[in-house]
FIPA-201163 format. One line per 3 residues: number of its first residue (from 1); for each residue x, y, z of C-alpha. Coordinates in nm, 4 decimals. Layout:
# FIPA-201163
NUM	X/Y/Z ~ ...
//
This chain:
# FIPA-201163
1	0.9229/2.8966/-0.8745 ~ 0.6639/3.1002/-0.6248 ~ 0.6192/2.9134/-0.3327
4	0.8125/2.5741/-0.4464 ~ 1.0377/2.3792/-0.1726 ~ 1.3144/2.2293/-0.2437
7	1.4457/1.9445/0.0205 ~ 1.7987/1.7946/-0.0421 ~ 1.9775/1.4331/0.0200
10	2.3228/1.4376/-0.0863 ~ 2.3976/1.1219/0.0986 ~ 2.2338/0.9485/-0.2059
13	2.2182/1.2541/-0.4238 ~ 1.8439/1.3222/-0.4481 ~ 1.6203/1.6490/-0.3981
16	1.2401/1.6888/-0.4363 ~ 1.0515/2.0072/-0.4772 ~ 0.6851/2.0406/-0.3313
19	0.4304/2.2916/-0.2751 ~ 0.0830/2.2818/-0.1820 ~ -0.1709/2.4695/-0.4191
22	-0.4069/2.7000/-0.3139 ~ -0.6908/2.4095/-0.3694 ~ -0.5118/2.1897/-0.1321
25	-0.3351/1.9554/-0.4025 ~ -0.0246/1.8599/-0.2833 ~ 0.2925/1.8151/-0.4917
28	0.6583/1.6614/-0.5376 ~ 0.8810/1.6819/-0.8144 ~ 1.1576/1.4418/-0.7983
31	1.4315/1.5760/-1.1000 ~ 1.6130/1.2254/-1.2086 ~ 1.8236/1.3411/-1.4819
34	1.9308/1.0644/-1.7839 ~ 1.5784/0.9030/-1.7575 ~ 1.3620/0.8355/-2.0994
37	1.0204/0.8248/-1.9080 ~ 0.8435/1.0559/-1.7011 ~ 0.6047/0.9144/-1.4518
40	0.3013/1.0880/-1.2746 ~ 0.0869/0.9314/-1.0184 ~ -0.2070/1.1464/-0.8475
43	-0.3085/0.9362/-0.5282 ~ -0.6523/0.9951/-0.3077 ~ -0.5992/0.9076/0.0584
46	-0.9369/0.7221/0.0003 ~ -0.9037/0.3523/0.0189 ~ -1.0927/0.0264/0.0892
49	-1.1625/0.0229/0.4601 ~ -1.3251/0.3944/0.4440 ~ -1.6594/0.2251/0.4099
52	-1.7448/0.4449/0.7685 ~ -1.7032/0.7646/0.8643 ~ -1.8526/1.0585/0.9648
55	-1.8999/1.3818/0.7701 ~ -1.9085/1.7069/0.8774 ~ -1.9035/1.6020/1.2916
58	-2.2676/1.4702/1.2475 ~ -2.3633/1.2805/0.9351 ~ -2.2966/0.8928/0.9615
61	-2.1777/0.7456/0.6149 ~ -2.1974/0.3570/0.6151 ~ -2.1170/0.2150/0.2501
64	-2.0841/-0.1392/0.0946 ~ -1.7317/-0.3073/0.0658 ~ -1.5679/-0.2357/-0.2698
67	-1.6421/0.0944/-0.3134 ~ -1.3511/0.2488/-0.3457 ~ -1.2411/-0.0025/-0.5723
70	-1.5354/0.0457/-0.8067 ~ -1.4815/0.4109/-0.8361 ~ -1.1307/0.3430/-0.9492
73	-1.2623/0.1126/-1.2294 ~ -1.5168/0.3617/-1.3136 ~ -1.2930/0.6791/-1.2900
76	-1.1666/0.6189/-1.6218 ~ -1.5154/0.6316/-1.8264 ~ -1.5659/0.9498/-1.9589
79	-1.8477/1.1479/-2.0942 ~ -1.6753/1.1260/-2.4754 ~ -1.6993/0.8052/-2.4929
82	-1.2929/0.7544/-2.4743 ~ -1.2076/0.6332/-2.1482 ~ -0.8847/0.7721/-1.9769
85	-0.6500/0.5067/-2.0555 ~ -0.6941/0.5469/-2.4235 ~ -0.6699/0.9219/-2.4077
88	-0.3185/0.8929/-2.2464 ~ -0.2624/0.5708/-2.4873 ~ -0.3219/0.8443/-2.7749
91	-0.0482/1.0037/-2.6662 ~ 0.1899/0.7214/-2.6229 ~ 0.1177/0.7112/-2.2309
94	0.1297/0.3965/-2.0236 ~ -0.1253/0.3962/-1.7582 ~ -0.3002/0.2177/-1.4877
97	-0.4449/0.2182/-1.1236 ~ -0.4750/0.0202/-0.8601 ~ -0.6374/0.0470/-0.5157
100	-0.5569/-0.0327/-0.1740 ~ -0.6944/-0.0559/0.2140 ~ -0.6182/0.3049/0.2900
103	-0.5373/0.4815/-0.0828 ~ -0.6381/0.4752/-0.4305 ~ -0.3687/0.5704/-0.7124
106	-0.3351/0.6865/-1.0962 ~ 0.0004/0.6701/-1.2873 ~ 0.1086/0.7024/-1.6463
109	0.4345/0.7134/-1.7169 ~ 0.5397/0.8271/-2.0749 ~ 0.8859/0.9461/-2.2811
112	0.6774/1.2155/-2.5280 ~ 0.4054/1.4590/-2.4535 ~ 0.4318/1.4037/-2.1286
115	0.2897/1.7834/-2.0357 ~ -0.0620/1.6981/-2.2683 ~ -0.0683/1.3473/-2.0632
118	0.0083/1.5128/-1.7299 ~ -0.2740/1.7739/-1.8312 ~ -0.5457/1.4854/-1.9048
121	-0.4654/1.3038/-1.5457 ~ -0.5451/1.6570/-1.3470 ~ -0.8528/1.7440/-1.5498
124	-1.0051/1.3692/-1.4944 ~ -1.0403/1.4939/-1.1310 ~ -1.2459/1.7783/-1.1516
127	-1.5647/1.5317/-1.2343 ~ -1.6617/1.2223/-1.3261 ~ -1.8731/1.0699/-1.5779
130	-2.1265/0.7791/-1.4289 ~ -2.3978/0.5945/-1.6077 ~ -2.6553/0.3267/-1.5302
133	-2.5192/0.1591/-1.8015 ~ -2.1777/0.1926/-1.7443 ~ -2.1975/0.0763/-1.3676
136	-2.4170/-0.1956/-1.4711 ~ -2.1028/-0.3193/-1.7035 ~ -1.8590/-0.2523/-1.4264
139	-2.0134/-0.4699/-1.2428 ~ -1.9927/-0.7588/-1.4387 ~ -1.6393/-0.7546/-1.4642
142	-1.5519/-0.6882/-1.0865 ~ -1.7305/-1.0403/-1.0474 ~ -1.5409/-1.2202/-1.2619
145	-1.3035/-1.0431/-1.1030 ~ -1.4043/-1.1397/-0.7676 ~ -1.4897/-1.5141/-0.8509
148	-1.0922/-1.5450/-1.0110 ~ -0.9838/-1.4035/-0.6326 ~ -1.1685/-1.6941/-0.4713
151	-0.9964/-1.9069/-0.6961 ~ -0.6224/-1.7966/-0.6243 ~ -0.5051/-1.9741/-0.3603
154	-0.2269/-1.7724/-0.2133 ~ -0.4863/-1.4506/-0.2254 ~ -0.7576/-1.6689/-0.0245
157	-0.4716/-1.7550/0.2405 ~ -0.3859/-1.3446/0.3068 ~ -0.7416/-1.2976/0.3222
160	-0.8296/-1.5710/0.5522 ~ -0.5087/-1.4653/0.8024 ~ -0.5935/-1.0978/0.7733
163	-0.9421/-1.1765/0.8802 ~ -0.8680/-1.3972/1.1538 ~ -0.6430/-1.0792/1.2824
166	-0.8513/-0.8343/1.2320 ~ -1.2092/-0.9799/1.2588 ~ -1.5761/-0.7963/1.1428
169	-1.3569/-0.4814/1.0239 ~ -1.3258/-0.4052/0.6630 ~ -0.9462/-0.5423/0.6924
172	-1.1303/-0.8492/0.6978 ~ -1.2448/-0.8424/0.3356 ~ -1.1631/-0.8363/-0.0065
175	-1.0813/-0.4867/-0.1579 ~ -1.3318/-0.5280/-0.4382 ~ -1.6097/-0.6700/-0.2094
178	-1.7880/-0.9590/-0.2393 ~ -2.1082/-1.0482/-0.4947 ~ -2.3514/-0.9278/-0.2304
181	-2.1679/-0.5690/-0.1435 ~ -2.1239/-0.5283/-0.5354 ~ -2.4876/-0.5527/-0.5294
184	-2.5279/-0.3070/-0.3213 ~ -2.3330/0.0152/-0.5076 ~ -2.5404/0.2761/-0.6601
187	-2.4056/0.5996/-0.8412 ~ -2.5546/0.8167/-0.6247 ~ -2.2725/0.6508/-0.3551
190	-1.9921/0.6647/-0.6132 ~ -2.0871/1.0374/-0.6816 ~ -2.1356/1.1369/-0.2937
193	-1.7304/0.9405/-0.2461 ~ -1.5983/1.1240/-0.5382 ~ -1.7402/1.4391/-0.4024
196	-1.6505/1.3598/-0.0679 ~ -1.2532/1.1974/-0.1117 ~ -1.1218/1.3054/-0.4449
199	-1.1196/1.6913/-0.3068 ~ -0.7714/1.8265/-0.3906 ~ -0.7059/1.8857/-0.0669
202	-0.7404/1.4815/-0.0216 ~ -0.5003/1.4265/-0.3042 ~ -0.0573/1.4233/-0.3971
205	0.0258/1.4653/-0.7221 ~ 0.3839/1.2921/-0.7660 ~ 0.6290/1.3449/-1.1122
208	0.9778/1.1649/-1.1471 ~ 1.1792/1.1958/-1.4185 ~ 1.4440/1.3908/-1.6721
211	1.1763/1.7123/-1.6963 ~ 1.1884/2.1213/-1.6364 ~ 1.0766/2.1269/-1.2806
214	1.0043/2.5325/-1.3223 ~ 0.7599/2.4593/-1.6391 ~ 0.5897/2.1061/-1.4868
217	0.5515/2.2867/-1.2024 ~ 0.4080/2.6015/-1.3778 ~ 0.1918/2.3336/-1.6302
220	0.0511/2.1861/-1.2955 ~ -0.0645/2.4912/-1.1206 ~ -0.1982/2.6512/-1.4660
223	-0.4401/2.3379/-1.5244 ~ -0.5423/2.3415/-1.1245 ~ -0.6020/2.6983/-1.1736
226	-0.8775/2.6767/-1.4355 ~ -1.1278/2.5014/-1.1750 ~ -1.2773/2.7089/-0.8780
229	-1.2083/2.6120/-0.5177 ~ -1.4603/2.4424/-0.3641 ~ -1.4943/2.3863/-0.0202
232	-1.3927/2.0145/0.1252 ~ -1.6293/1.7952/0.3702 ~ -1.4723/1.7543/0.6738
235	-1.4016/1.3536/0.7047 ~ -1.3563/1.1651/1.0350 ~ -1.2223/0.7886/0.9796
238	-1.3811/0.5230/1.1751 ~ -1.0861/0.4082/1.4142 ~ -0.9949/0.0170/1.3379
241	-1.1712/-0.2110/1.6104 ~ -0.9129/-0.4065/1.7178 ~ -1.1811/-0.7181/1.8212
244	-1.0588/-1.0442/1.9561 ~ -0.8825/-1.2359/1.7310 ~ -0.9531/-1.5559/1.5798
247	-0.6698/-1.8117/1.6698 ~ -0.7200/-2.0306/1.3786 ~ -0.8679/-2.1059/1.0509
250	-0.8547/-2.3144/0.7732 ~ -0.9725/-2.4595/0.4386 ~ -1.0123/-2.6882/0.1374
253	-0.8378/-2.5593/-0.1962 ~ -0.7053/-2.7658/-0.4604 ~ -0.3289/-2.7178/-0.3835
256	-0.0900/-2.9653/-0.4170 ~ 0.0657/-2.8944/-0.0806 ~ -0.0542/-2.7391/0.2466
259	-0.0391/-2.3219/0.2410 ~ 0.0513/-2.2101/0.5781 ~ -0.0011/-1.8435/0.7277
262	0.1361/-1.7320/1.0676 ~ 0.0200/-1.3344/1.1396 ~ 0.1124/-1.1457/1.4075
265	-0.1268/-0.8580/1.5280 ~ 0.0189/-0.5106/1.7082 ~ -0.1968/-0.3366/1.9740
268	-0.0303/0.0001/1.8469 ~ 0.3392/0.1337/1.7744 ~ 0.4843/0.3953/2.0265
271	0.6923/0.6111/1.7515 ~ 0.6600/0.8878/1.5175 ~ 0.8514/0.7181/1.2492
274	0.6452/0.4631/1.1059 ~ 0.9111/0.4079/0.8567 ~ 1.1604/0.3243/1.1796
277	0.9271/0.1154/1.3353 ~ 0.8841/-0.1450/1.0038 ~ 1.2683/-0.1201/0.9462
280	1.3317/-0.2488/1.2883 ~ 1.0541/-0.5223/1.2320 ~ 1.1944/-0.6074/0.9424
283	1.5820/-0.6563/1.0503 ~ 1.3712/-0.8795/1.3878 ~ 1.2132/-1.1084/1.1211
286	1.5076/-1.1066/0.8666 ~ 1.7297/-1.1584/1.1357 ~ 1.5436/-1.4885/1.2519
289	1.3469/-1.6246/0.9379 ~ 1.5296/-1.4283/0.6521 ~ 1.6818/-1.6612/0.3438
292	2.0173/-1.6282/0.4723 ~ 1.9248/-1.7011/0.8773 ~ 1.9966/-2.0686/0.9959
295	1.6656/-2.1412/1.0317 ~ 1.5189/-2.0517/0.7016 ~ 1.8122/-2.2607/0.5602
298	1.7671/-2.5729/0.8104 ~ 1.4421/-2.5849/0.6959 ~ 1.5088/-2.5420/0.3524
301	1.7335/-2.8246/0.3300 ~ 1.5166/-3.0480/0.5071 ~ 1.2382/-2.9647/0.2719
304	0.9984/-2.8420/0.5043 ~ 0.9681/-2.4598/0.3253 ~ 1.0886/-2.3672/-0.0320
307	1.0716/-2.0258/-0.2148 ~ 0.7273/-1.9194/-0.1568 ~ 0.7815/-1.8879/0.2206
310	0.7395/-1.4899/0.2573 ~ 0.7022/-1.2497/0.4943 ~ 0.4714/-0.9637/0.4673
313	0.5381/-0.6212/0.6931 ~ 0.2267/-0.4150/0.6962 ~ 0.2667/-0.0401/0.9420
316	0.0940/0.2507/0.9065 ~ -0.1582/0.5000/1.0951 ~ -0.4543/0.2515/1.0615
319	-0.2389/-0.0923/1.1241 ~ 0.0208/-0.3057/1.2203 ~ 0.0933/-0.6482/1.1219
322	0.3273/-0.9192/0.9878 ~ 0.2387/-1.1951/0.8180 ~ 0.3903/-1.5403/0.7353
325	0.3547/-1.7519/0.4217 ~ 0.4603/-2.0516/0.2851 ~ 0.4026/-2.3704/0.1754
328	0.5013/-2.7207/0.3812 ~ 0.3768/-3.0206/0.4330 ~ 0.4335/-2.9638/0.8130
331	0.2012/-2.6623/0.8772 ~ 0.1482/-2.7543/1.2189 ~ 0.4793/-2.7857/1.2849
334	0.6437/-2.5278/1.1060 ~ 0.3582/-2.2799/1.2778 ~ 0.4912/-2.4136/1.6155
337	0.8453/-2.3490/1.5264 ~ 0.8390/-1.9685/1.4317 ~ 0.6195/-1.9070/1.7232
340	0.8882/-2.1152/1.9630 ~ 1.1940/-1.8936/1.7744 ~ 1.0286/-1.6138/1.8365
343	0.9420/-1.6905/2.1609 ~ 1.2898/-1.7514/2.2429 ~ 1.4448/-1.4831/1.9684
346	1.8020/-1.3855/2.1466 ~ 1.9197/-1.7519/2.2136 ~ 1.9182/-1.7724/1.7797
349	2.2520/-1.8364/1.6431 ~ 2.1709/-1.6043/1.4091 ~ 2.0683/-1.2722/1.6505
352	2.4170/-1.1259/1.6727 ~ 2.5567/-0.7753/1.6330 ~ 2.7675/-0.8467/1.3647
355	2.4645/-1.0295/1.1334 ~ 2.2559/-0.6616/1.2116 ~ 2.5157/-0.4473/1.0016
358	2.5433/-0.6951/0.7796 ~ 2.1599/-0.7468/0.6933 ~ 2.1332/-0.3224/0.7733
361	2.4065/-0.2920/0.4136 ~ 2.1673/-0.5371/0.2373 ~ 1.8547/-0.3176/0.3205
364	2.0855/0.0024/0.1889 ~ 2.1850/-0.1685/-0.1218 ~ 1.8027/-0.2512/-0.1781
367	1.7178/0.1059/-0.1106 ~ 1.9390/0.2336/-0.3890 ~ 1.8472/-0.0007/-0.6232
370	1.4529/0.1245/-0.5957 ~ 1.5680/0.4974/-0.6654 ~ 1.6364/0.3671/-0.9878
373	1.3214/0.2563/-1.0869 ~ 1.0182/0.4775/-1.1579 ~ 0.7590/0.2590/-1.0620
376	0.8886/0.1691/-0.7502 ~ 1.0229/0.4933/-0.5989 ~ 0.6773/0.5989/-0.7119
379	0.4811/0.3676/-0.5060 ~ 0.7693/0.3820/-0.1774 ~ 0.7438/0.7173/-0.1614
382	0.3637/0.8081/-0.1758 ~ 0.3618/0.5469/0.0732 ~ 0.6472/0.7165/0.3395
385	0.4777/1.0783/0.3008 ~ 0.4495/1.0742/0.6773 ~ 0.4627/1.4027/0.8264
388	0.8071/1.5848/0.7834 ~ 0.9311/1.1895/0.6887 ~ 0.9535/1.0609/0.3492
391	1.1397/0.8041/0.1715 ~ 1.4647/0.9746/0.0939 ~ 1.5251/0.9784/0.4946
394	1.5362/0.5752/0.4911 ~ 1.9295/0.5851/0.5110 ~ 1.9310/0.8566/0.7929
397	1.6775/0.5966/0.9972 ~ 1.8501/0.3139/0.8875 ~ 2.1868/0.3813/0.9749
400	2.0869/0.5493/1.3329 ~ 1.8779/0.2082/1.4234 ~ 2.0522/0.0347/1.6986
403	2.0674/-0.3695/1.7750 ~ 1.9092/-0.3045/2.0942 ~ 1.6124/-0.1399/1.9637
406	1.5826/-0.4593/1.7528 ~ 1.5723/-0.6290/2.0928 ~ 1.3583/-0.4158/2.2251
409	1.1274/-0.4919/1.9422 ~ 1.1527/-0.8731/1.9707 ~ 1.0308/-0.8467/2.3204
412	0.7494/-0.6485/2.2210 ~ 0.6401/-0.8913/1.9700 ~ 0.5898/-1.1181/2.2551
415	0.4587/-0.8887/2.5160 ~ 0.1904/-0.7179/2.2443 ~ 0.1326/-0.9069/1.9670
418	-0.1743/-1.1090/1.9200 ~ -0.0768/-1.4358/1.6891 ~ -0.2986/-1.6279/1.4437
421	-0.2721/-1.9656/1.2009 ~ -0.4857/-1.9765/0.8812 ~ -0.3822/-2.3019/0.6729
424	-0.5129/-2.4254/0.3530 ~ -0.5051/-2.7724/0.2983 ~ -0.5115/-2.9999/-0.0503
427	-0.8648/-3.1393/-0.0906
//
């Protein structure tokens, strides 16, 4: 196999492969055998806040919201005519993209041809195919798009929380824009972010599934081999501004009961393991607000919360946060009480040692279950590529994590953390 790595887990009896090309593409091969799909998904490290940065050390770049977004929609026009999705459809491949704050991602996942599909996703990267016309299409449907956002009411309450946290920074808007940025894109700046992002270098190519990793791997290399090597810009992110936060916010929606979020803002996470640092977080809030914690329960019963209430766990490089959801007809007072548990977090019934292992098994048993599905490992692992740390070392994080460094983390979250309310009331 040349210069393909092989990493093994026999605690949950897994191995990868991976390489990096010669281009700068790098990729994992994750043999599953008994499966009747293959799935590949090619992600960009370019996402929706990379609206700033600098190129080169001296060349400013400031473009409107929703770019990356756009160029996802418009990645899949192509100069035939016959867009990517039914190119891969012709083959019997499912596909689709989505993007993100900090990536962009394209998957197909198919049980024939897979090597032909797997072919047409490399070569889509080598250019792309922009038109007046077909921008000027794209454009309409991102607004209707856009304008079915504003209408969603549980999408308006992230936003509005995730903007009072992280104000005038592009965590603050929507990932396709608004009407006026949408405006704004040209295709000279979705050429020039093609150019400058979807470089091989900036890209991981991913495969799961029952497949020959010594031909894939030879397919893959073959089709990256018939492009040159260019050279790739050098890119320097514009750090998030981590501007005073906005305590509170609120608006009219036609809900039938009040939508309450509660979000919690870190100033910046100490460890190397990101994927330690929101598995602690998580056992903190699980352990205090989870669906089997007295509190989550009390409330239940007394009707305050039902099953939207939701808790969203958000760490990487560019930020930290946890967010809150529900709905209740009490949003002032259920606000009050998760800030008061908090607050007082070891006097819970519910923070013991013996509730830790217990809730540290269920995150295990959720673990195993997500190896099992392609989509999801897919996603969990392109998201954990973290260094030398990547998904398949969950258990070996997991089962070293200590109650006290759950502690530890509790009174962090009230040392550190910046806290805001964003409710939307009925009309």
């Amino acid at each position: 196999m040349g210069n393909l790595k092989k990493r093994c887990f026999p605690q949950i009896d897994e191995i990868f492969y991976f390489n990096t090309l010669d281009n700068g593409l790098k990729v994992f091969l994750i043999p599953k055998k008994g499966y009747q799909e293959n799935l590949a998904m090619m992600t960009v490290k370019y996402g929706a806040v990379d609206t700033e940065f600098t190129l080169n050390s001296d060349d400013k770049k400031v473009y409107p919201a929703g770019l990356a977004h756009f160029l996802e929609h418009q990645f899949f026009e192509r100069e035939d005519k016959e867009d990517l999705s039914k190119q891969l459809a012709r083959l019997n491949a499912d596909s689709n993209a989505f993007t993100t704050h900090q990536e962009t991602s394209y998957y197909f996942s198919a049980s024939g041809q897979f090597s032909q599909s797997l072919n047409i996703l490399q070569k889509a990267f080598k250019s792309t195919h922009l038109t007046e016309l077909s921008i000027k299409k794209e454009k309409g449907i991102i607004k209707q798009e856009i304008d079915m956002y504003q209408d969603d009411p549980d999408y308006k309450l992230f936003l509005g929380v995730l903007g009072n946290l992280y104000p005038d920074t592009p965590l603050a808007q929507d990932i396709a824009g608004d009407r006026d940025s949408l405006a704004e894109i040209c295709k000279e700046d979705l050429e020039d972010n093609f150019t400058y992002f979807y470089h091989p270098s900036n890209r991981s190519l991913l495969v799961i599934g029952d497949f020959d990793v010594k031909q894939v791997y030879k397919d893959i290399v073959a089709t990256e081999r018939q492009f040159p090597i260019e050279r790739s810009a050098r890119i320097e992110r514009s750090e998030l501004s981590l501007n005073p936060i906005q305590e509170k916010g609120s608006l009219q929606m036609e809900v039938a009961l009040p939508k309450l979020a509660l979000g919690f803002r870190l100033r910046g996470l100490s460890s190397q393991s990101l994927l330690k640092e929101k598995l602690v977080i998580r056992l903190l809030f699980q352990l205090l607000f989870g669906w089997t914690s007295s509190n989550f329960q009390t409330w239940y019963e007394e009707g305050r919360v039902d099953d939207s209430f939701d808790i969203d766990i958000e760490v990487s490089t560019y930020c930290q946060f946890v967010i809150i959801s529900m709905d209740t007809k009490e949003p002032i007072a259920m606000a009050s009480k998760i800030k008061h548990s908090l607050k007082h977090f070891t006097k819970s019934q519910d923070f013991t040692k013996e509730r830790f292992e217990l809730l540290k098994k269920e995150l295990f048993g959720e673990f195993l279950k997500s190896l099992d599905s392609l989509d999801s490992l897919a996603v969990e692992f392109m998201n954990h590529l973290n260094g030398k740390e990547t998904y398949f070392h969950y258990p070996d994080i997991l089962s070293d994590l200590s109650f006290e460094s759950v502690i530890e983390m509790g009174h962090y979250f009230n040392r550190s953390s910046d806290i805001s309310e964003f409710t939307i009331f009925p009309k």
